[in-house]
Backbone as ProteinMPNN parsed JSONL, in Angstrom:
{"seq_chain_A": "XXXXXXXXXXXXXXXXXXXXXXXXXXXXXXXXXXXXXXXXXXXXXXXXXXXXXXXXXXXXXXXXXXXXXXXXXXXXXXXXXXXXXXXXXXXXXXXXXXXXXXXXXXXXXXXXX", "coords_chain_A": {"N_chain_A": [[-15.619, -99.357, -129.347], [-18.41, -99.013, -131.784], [-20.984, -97.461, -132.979], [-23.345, -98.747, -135.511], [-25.53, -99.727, -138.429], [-27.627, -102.593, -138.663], [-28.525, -104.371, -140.848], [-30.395, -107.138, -142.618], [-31.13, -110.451, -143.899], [-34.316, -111.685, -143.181], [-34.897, -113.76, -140.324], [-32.013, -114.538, -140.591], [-31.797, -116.288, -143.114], [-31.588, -115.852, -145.886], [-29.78, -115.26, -148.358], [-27.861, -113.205, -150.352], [-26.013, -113.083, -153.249], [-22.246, -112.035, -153.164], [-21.611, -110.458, -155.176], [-23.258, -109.846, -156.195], [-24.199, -107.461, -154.514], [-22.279, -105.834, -154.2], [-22.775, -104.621, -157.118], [-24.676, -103.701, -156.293], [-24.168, -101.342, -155.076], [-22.456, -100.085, -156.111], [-23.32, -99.408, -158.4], [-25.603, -98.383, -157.814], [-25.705, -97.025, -155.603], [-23.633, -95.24, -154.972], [-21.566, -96.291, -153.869], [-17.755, -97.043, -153.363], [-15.945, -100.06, -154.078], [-13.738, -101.031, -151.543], [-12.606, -103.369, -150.887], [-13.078, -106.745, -150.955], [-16.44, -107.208, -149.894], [-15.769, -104.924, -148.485], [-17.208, -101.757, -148.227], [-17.671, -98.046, -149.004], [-18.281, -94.727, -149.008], [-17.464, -91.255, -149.288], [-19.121, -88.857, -147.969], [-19.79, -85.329, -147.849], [-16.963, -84.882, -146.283], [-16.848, -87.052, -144.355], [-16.654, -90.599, -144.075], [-18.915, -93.012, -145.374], [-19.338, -96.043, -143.837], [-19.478, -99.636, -144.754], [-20.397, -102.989, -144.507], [-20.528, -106.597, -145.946], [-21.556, -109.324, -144.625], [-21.015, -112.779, -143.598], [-23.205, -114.074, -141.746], [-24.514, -116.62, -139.284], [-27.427, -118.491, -138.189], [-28.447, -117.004, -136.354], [-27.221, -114.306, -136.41], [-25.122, -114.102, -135.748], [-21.36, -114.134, -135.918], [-17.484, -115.19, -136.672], [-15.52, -113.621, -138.245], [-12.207, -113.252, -139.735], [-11.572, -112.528, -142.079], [-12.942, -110.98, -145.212], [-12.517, -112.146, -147.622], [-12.93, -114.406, -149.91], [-15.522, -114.723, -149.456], [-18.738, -115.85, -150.345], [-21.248, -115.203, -150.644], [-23.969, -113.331, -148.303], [-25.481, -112.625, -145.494], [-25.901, -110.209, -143.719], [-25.835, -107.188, -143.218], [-23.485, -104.694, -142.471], [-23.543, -100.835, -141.142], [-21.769, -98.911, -140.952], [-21.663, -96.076, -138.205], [-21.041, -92.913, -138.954], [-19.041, -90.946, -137.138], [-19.41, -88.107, -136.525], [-22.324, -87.048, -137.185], [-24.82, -85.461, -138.21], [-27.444, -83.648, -138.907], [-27.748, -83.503, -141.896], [-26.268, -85.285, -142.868], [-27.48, -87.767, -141.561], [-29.612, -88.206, -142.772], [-28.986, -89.007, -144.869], [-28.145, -91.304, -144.665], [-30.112, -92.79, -143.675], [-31.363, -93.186, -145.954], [-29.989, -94.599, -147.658], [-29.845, -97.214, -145.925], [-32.525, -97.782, -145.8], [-32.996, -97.877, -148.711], [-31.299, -100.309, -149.648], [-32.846, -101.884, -147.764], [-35.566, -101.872, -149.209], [-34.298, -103.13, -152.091], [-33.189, -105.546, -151.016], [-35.348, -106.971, -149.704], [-34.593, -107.136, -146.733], [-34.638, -106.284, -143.421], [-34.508, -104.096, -140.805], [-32.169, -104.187, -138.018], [-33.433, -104.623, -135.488], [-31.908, -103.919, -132.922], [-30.112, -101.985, -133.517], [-31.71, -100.093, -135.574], [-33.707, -97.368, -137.148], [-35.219, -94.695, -136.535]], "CA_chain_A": [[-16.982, -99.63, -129.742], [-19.044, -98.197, -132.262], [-22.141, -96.894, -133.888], [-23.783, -99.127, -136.852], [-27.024, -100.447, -138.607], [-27.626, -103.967, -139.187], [-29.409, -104.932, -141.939], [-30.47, -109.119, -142.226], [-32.546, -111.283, -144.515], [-35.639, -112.247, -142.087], [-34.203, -115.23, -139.598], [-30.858, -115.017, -141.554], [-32.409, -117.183, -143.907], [-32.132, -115.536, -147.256], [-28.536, -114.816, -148.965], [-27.359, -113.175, -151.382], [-24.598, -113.15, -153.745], [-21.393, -110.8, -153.343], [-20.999, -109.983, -156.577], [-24.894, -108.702, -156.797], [-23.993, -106.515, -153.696], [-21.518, -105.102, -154.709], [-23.094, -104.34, -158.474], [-26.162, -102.836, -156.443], [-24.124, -100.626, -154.029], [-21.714, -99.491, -156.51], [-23.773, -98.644, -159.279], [-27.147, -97.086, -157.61], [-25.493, -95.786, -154.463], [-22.565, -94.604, -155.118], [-20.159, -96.808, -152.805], [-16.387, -97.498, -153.895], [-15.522, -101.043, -153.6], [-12.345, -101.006, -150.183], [-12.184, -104.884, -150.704], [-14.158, -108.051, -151.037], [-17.367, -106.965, -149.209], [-16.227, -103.48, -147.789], [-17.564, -100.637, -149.679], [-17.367, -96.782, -148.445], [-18.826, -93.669, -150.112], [-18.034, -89.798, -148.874], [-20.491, -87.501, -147.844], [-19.36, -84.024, -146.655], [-16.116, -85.33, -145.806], [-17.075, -88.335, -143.722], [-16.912, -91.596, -145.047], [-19.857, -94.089, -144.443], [-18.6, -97.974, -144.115], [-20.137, -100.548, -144.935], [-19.382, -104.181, -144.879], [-21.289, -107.647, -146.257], [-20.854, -110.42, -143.066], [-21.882, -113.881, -143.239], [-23.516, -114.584, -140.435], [-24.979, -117.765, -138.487], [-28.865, -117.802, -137.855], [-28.783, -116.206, -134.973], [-26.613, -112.985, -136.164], [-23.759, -113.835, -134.915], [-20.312, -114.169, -136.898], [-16.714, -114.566, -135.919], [-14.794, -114.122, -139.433], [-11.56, -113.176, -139.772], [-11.012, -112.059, -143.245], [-13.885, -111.393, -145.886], [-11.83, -112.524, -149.205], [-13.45, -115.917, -150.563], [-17.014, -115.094, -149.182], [-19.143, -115.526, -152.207], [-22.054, -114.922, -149.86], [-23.898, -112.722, -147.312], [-26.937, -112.283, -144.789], [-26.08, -109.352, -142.562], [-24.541, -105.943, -143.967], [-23.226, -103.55, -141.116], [-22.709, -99.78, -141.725], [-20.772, -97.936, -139.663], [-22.222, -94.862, -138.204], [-19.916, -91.979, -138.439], [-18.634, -89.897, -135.495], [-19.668, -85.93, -136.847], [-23.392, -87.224, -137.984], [-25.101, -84.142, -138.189], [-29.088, -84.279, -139.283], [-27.838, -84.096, -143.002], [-25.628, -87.167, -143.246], [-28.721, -89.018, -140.891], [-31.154, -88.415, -143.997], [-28.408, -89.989, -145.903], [-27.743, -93.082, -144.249], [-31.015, -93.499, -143.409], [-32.169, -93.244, -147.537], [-28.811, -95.623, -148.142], [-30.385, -97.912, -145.318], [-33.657, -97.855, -146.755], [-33.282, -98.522, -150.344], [-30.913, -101.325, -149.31], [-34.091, -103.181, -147.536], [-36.312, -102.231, -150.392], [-33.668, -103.988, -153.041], [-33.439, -107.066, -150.983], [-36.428, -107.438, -149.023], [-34.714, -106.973, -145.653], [-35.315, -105.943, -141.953], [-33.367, -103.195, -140.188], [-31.801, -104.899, -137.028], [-34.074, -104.283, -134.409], [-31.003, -103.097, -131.872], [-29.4, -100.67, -134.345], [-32.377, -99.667, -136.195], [-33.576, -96.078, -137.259], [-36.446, -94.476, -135.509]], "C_chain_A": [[-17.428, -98.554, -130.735], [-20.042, -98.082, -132.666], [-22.299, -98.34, -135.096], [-25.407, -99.591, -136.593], [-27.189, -101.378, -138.989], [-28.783, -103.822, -140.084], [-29.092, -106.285, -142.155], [-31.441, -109.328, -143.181], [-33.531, -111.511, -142.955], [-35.125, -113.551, -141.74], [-32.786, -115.388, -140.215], [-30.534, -115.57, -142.198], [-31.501, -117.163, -145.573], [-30.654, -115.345, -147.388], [-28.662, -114.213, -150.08], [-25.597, -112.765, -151.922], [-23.535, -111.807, -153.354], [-21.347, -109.937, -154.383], [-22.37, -108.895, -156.877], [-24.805, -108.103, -155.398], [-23.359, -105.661, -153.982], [-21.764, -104.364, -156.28], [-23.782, -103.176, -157.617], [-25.4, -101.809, -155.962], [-22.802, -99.427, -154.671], [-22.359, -98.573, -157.835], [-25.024, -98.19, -158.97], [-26.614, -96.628, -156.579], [-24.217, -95.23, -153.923], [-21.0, -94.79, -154.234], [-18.605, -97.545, -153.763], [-16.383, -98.941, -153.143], [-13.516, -100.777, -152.435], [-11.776, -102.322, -150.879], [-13.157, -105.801, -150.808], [-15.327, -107.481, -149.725], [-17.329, -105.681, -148.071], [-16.183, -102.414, -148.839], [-17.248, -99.075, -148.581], [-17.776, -95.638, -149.795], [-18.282, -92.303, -148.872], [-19.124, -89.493, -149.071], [-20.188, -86.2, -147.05], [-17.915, -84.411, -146.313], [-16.308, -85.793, -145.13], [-17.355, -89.43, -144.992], [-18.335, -92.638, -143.941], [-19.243, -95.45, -145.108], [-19.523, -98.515, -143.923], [-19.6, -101.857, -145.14], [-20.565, -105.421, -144.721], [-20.86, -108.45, -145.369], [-21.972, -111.449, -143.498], [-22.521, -114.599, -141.594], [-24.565, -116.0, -140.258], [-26.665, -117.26, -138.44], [-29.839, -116.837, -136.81], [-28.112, -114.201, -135.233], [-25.84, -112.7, -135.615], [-22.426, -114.347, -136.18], [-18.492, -114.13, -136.265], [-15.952, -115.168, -137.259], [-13.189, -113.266, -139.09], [-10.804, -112.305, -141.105], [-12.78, -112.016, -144.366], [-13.403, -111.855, -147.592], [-12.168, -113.946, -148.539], [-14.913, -115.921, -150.083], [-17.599, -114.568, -150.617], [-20.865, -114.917, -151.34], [-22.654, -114.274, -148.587], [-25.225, -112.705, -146.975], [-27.206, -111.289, -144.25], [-25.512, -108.222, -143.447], [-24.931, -104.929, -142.415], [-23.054, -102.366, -142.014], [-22.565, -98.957, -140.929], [-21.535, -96.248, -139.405], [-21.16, -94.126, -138.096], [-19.789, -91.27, -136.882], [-19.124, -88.67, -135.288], [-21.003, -86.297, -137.769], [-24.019, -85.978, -137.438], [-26.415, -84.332, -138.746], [-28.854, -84.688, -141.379], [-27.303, -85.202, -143.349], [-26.766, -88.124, -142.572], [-29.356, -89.12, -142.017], [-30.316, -89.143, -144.776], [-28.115, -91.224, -146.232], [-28.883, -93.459, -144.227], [-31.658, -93.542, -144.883], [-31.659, -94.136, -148.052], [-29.71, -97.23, -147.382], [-31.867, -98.477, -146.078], [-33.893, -98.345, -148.363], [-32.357, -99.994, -150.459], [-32.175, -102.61, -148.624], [-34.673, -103.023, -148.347], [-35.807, -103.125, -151.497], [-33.866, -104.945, -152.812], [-34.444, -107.49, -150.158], [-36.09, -107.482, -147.581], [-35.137, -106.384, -144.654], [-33.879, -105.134, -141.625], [-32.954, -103.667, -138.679], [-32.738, -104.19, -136.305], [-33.301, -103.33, -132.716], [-30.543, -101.77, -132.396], [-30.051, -100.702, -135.465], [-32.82, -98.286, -136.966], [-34.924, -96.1, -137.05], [-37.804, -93.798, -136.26]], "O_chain_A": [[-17.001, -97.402, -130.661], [-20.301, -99.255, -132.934], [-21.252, -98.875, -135.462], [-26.14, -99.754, -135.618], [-26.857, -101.335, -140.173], [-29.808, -103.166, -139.895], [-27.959, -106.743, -142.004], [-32.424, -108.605, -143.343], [-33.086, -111.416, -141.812], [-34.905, -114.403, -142.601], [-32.422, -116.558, -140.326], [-29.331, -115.765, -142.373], [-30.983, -118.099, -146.182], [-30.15, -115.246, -146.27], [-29.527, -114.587, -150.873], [-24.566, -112.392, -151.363], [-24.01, -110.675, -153.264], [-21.036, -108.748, -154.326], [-22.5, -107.802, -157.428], [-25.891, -108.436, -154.922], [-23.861, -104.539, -154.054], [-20.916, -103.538, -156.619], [-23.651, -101.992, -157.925], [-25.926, -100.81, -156.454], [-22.345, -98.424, -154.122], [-22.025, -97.439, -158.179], [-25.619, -97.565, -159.848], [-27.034, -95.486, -156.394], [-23.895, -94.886, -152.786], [-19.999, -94.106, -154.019], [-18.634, -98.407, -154.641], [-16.7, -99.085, -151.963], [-12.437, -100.395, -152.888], [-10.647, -102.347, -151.369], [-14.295, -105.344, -150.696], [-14.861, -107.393, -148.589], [-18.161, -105.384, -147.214], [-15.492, -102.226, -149.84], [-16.643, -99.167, -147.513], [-17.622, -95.715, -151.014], [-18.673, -92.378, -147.707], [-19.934, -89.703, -149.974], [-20.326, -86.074, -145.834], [-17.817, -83.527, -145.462], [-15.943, -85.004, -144.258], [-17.865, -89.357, -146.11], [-18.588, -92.85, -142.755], [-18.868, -95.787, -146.231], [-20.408, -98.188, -143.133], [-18.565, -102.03, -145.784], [-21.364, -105.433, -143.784], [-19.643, -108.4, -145.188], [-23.176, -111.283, -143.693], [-22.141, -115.407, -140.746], [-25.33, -116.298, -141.175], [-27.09, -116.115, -138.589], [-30.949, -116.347, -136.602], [-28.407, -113.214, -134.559], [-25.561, -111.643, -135.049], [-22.752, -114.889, -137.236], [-18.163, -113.212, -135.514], [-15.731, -116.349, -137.527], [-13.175, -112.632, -138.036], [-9.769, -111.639, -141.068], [-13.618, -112.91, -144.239], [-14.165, -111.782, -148.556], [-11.938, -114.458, -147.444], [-15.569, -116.951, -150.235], [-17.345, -113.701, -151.452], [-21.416, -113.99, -151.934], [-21.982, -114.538, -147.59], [-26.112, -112.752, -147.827], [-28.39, -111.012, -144.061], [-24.732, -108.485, -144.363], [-25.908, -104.631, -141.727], [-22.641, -102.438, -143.171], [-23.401, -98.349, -140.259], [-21.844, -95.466, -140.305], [-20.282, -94.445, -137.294], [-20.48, -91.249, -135.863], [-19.285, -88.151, -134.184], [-20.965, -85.971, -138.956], [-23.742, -85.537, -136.323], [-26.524, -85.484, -139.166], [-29.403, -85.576, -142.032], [-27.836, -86.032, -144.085], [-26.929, -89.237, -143.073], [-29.72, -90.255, -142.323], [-30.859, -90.012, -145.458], [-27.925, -91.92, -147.229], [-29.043, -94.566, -144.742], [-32.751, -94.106, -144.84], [-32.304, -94.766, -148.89], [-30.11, -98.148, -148.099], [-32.028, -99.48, -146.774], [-34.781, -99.001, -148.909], [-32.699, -100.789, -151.335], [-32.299, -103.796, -148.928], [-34.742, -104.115, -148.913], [-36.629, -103.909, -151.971], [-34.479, -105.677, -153.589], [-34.32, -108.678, -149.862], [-37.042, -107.823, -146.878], [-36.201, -105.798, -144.856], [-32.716, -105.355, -141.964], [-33.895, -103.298, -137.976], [-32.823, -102.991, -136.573], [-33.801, -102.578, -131.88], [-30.599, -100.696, -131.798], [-29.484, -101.167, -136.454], [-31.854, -98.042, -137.688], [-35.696, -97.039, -137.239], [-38.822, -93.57, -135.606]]}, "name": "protein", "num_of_chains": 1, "seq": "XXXXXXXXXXXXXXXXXXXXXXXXXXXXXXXXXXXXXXXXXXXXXXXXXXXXXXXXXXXXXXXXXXXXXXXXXXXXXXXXXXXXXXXXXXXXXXXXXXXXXXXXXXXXXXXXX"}
């Protein structure tokens, strides 16, 4: 098990494209594309993960592979293991300007306080 923060369109309604995820997350916040919808940036030597998931309306998902999704509702990002108060301000500014871009909601379970 681990650590993450959901981020969702409102009702899992809203989509958007891969391609404009990956534009936003590579060129304003500094994440390396891994693969079709997983990105990853250092900080300090920790990496933060991140990954675009199509999910159902409910927020649920059981994919298998993310190569051929052209589309996404949910983005997870992995909380590291050695978060320390400065990597928190980081994720949580990464988190944050991610709902300001697309207008989302921070999962209500794995939120930030």
């Amino acid at each position: 098990m681990y650590d993450y923060i959901g981020i969702h369109s409102e009702n899992y309604v809203k989509k958007i494209k891969s391609k404009v995820l990956e534009q936003y997350l590579t060129s304003q916040l500094g994440f390396t594309t891994v693969s079709n919808l997983r990105f990853s940036k250092e900080v300090n030597g920790e990496f933060i993960r991140l990954n675009g998931i199509p999910a159902d309306l409910n927020g649920n998902y059981a994919i298998n592979t993310l190569e051929g999704v052209e589309e996404i509702n949910l983005i997870e990002i992995d909380v590291p293991l050695n978060l320390d108060d400065n990597l928190e301000l980081i994720i949580s500014d990464i988190v944050n300007a991610i709902v300001k871009e697309f207008s989302w909601l921070i999962d209500e379970d794995h939120g930030l306080n």
